[in-house]
C-alpha positions as CSV (number, residue, x, y, z in Angstrom):
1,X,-41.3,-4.2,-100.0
2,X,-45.2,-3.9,-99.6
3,X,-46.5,-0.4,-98.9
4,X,-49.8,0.5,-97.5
5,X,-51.6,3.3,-98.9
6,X,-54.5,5.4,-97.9
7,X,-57.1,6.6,-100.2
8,X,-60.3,8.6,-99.7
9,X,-63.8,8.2,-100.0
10,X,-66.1,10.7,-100.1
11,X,-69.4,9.4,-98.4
12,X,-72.6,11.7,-98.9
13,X,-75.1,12.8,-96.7
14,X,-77.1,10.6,-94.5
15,X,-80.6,11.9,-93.5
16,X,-82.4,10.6,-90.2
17,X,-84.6,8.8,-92.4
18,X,-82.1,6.6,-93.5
19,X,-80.4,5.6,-90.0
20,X,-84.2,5.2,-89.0
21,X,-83.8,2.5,-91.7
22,X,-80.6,1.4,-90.4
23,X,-82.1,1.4,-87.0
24,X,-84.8,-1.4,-88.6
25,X,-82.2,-3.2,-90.3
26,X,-79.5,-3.4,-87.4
27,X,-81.9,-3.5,-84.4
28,X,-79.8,-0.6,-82.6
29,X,-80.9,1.9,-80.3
30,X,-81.9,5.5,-82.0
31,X,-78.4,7.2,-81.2
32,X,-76.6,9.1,-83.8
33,X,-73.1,11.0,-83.6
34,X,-72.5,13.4,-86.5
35,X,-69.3,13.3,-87.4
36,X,-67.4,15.8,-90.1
37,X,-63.7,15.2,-91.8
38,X,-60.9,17.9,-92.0
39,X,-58.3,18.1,-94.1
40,X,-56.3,19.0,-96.9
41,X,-58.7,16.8,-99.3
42,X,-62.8,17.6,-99.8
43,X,-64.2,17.6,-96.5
44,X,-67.1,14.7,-96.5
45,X,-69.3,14.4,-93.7
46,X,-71.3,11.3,-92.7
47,X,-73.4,10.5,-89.6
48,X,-72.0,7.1,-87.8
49,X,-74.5,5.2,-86.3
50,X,-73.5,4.3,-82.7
51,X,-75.1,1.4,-80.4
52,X,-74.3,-1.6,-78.7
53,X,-75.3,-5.3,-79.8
54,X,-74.7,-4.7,-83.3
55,X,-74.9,-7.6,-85.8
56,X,-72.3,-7.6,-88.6
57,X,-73.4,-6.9,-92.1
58,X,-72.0,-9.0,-95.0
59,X,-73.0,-6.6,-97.5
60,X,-71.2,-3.9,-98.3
61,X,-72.0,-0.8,-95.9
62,X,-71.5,2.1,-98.6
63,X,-73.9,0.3,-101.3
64,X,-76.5,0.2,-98.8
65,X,-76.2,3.5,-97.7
66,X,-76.5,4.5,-101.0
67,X,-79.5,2.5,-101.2
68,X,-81.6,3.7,-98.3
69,X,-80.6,7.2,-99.3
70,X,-82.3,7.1,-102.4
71,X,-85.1,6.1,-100.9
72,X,-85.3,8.8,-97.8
73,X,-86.0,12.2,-98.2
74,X,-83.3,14.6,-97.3
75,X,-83.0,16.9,-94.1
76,X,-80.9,19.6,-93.2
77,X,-78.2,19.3,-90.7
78,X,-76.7,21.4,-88.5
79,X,-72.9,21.6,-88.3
80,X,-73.2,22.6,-84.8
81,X,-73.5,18.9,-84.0
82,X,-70.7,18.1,-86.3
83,X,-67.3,17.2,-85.0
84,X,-64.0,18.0,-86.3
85,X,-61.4,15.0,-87.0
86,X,-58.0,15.5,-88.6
87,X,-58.0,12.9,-91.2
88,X,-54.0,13.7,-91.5
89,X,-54.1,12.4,-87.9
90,X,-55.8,9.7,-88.7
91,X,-53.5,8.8,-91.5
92,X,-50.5,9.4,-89.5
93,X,-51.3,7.0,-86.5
94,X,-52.0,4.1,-88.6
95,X,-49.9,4.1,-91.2
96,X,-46.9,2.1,-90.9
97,X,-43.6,3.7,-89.2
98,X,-40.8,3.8,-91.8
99,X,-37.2,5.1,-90.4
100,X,-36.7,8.8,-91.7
101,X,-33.7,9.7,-93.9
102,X,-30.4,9.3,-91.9
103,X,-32.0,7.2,-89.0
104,X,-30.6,3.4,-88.5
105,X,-33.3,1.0,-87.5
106,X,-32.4,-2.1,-85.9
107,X,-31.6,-5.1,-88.7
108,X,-31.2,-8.1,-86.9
109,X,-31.4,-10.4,-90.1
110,X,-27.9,-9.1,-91.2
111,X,-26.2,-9.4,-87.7
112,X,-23.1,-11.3,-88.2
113,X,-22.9,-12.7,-84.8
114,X,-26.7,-14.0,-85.0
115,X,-25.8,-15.3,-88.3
116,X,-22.4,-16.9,-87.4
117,X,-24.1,-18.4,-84.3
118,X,-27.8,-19.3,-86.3
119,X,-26.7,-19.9,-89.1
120,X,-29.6,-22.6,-90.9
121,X,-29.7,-23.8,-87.5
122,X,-33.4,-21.9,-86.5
123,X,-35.2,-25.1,-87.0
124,X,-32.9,-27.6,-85.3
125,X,-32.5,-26.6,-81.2
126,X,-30.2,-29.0,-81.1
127,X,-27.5,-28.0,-83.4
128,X,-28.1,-24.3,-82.9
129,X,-27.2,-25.5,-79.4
130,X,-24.0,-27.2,-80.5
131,X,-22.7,-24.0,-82.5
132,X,-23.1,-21.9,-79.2
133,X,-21.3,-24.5,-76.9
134,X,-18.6,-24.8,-80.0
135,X,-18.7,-20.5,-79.9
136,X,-18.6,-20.7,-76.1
137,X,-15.1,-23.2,-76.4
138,X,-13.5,-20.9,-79.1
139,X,-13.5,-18.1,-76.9
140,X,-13.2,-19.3,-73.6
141,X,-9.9,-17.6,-72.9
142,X,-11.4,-14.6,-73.4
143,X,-14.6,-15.0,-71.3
144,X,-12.8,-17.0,-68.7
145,X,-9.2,-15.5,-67.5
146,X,-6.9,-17.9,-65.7
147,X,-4.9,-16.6,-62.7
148,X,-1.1,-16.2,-63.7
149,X,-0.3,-15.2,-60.1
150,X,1.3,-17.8,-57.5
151,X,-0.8,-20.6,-55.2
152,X,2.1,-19.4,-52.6
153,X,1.3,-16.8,-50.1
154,X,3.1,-13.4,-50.5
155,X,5.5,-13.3,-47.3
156,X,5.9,-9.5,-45.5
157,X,8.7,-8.9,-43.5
158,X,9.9,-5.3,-42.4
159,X,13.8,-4.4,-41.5
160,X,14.0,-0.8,-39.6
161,X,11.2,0.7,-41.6
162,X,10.4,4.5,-41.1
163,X,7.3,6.3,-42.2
164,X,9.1,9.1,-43.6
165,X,12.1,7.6,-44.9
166,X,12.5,4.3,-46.0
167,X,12.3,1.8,-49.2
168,X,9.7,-0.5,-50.1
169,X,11.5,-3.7,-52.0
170,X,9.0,-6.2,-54.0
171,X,10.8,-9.3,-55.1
172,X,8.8,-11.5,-58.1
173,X,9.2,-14.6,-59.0
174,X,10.3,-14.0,-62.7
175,X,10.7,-10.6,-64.4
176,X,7.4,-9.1,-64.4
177,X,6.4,-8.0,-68.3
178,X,5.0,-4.3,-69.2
179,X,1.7,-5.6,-68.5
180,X,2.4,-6.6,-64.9
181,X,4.3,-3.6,-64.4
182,X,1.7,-1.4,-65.4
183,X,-0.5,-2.8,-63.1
184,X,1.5,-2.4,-60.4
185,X,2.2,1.0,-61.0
186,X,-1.1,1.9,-61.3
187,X,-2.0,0.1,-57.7
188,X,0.8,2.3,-56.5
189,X,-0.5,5.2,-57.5
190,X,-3.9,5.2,-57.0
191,X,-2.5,3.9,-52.8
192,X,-0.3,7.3,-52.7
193,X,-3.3,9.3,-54.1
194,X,-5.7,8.0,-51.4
195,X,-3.2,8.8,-48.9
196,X,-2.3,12.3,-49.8
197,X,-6.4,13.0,-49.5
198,X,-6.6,11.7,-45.8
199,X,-8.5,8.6,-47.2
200,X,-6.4,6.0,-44.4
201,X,-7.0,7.5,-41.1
202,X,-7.4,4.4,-38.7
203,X,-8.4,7.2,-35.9
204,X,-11.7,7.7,-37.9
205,X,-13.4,4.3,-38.9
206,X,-16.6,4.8,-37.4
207,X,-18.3,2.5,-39.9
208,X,-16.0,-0.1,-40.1
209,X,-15.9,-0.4,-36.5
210,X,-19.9,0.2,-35.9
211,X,-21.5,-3.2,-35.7
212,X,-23.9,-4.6,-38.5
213,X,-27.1,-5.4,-36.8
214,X,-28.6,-1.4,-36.6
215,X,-28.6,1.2,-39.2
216,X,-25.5,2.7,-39.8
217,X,-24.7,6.3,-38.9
218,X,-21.5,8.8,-39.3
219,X,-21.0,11.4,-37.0
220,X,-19.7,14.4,-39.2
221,X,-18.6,16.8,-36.3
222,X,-16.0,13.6,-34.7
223,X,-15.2,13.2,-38.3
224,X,-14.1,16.1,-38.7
225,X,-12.2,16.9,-35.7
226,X,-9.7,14.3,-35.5
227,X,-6.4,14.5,-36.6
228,X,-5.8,14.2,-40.4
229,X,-3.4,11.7,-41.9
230,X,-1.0,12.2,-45.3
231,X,1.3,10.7,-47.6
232,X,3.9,13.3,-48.1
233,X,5.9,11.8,-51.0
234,X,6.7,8.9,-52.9
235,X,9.6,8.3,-55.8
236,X,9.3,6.4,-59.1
237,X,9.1,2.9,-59.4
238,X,12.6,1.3,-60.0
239,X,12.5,-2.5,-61.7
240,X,16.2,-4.5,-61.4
241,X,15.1,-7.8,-62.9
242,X,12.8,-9.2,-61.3
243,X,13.3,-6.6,-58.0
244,X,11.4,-3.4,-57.8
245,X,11.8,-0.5,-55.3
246,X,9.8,2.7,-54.3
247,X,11.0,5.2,-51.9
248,X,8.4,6.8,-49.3
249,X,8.0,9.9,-47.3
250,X,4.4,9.3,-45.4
251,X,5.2,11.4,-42.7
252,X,2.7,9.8,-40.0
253,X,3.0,6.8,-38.4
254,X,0.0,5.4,-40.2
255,X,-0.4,1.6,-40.6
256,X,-3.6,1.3,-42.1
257,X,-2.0,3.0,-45.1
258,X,0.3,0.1,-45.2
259,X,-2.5,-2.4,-44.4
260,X,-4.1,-1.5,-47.7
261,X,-1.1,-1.8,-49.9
262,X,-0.2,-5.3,-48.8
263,X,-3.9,-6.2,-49.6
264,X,-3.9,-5.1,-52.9
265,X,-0.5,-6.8,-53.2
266,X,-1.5,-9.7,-52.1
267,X,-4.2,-10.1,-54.7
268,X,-2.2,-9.1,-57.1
269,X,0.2,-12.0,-56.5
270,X,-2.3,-14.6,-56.4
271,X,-4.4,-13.3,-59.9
272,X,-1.4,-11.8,-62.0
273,X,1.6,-11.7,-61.2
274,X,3.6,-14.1,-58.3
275,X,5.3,-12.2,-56.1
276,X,7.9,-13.8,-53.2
277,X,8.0,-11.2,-51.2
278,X,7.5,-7.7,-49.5
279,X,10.3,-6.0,-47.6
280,X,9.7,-2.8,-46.0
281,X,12.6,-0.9,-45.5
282,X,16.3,-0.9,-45.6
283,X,18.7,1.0,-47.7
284,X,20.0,-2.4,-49.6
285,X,18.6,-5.8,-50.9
286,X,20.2,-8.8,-51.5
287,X,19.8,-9.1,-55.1
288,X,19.6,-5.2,-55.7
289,X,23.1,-3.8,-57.7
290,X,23.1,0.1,-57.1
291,X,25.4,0.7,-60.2
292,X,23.2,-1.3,-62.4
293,X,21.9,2.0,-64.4
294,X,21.3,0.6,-67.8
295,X,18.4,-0.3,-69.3
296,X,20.7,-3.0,-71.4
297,X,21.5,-4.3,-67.9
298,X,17.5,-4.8,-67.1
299,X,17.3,-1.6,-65.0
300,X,14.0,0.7,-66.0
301,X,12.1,3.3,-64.0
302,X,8.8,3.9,-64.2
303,X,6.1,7.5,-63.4
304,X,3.9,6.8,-59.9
């Protein structure tokens, strides 16, 4: 690896009679800035000639300094009119940033999945095209998820349901797997977990209800004056084959609260997993054994 180093030249003394030189030479106007370096090396100072409309020399600038001071007298300066420039500074901003000890910089040349997908390809669009469309292909099932649910609407039918006591049956179309399961569980109890907090109360929709063509606004003192709502318990999820049952206790007579679980059911039928049917309520289902108790049997529970 190539490393660019600074070194250090001390420049002598330039005397006004030598820039008035300079001044004949270059044809720039008579303005000088004195200039001093500080730093851990000899200090040098050296007056910079500044001016617009400068031509470019081709010769080189320190031999001809040297020249023109030899034949000038000297002068004295004063250091008053000197200015101070860290030449660590200096050194610092332009030398070239290498990562410290323990830092990672970014490597792309030894990225596998540039490389897998690159390969020698850089100079041929088309086939570096071809590997991506190949890469695309390969994992398509993993970009792309196809829905496992069922085309058939979920059907919803209640029998003698009660808000604070009464059975919620879900009949798939085939045994759901641990996957499925734990989906639905988790849909469960994120719904009982709204509920407890209030979160369906059809007496307070003010937004949903406001319409869409001003700027919406919440009333905070209605809000919170109407009647709360809650979800007083809920039991385990119970799986007989492909049957599963949950007990509730939701204590008002809240439909909203079941609005939003069939929703969420619904989708979940028609992405992941097919279900027939929702029954809500009843003590007994058709295809629901209450002495099946082993897990042998097919019969599982499972934590809302």
């Amino acid at each position: 690896m190539n490393v660019l180093q600074f070194t250090t030249t001390q420049l002598p003394l330039i005397s006004s009679s030598t820039f008035a030189q300079l001044n004949h030479i270059n044809s720039c106007p008579n303005v000088y800035t004195s200039i001093k370096f500080n730093s851990s090396r000899n200090p040098c100072k050296y007056l910079v000639k500044a001016g617009e409309n400068r031509r470019t020399k081709s010769t080189d600038l320190l031999t001809q300094i040297r020249e023109l001071e030899a034949e000038g007298e000297e002068e004295d300066h004063d250091d008053n009119d000197l200015v101070d420039i860290d030449w660590d500074k200096v050194e610092d901003e332009f030398s070239p940033k290498v990562p410290l000890a323990g830092e990672e910089g970014m490597n792309y040349d030894k990225d596998p999945e540039f490389a897998e997908i690159l390969g020698d390809s850089l100079d041929n669009p088309a086939k570096a095209r071809s590997r991506i469309e190949e890469r695309m292909k390969n994992k398509r099932d993993k970009i792309l998820q196809r829905k496992t649910g069922s085309a058939t609407p979920m059907s919803v039918t209640f029998n003698k349901f009660e808000f604070n006591n009464s059975y919620i049956w879900i009949e798939f179309y085939h045994a759901p797997s641990d996957k499925d399961i734990r989906m639905i569980c988790d849909t469960i109890r994120s719904w009982h977990v709204i509920g407890r907090l209030g979160g369906c109360n059809s007496m307070n929709m003010q937004l949903s209800q406001s319409t869409t063509d001003k700027r919406p606004s919440y009333d905070d003192i209605l809000g919170a004056n109407i009647e709360p709502t809650t979800f007083y318990n809920i039991s385990d999820l119970e799986i007989q084959d492909n049957v599963a049952r949950i007990w509730v206790d939701i204590g008002t007579s809240e439909g909203l609260l079941l609005d939003i679980l069939i929703n969420a059911m619904t989708q979940i039928s028609s992405d992941h997993v097919g279900i027939k049917q929702m029954v809500f309520g009843g003590s007994e289902y058709e295809n629901w054994s209450p002495n099946l108790t082993s897990e042998d049997q097919g019969y599982s529970v499972h934590k809302i």
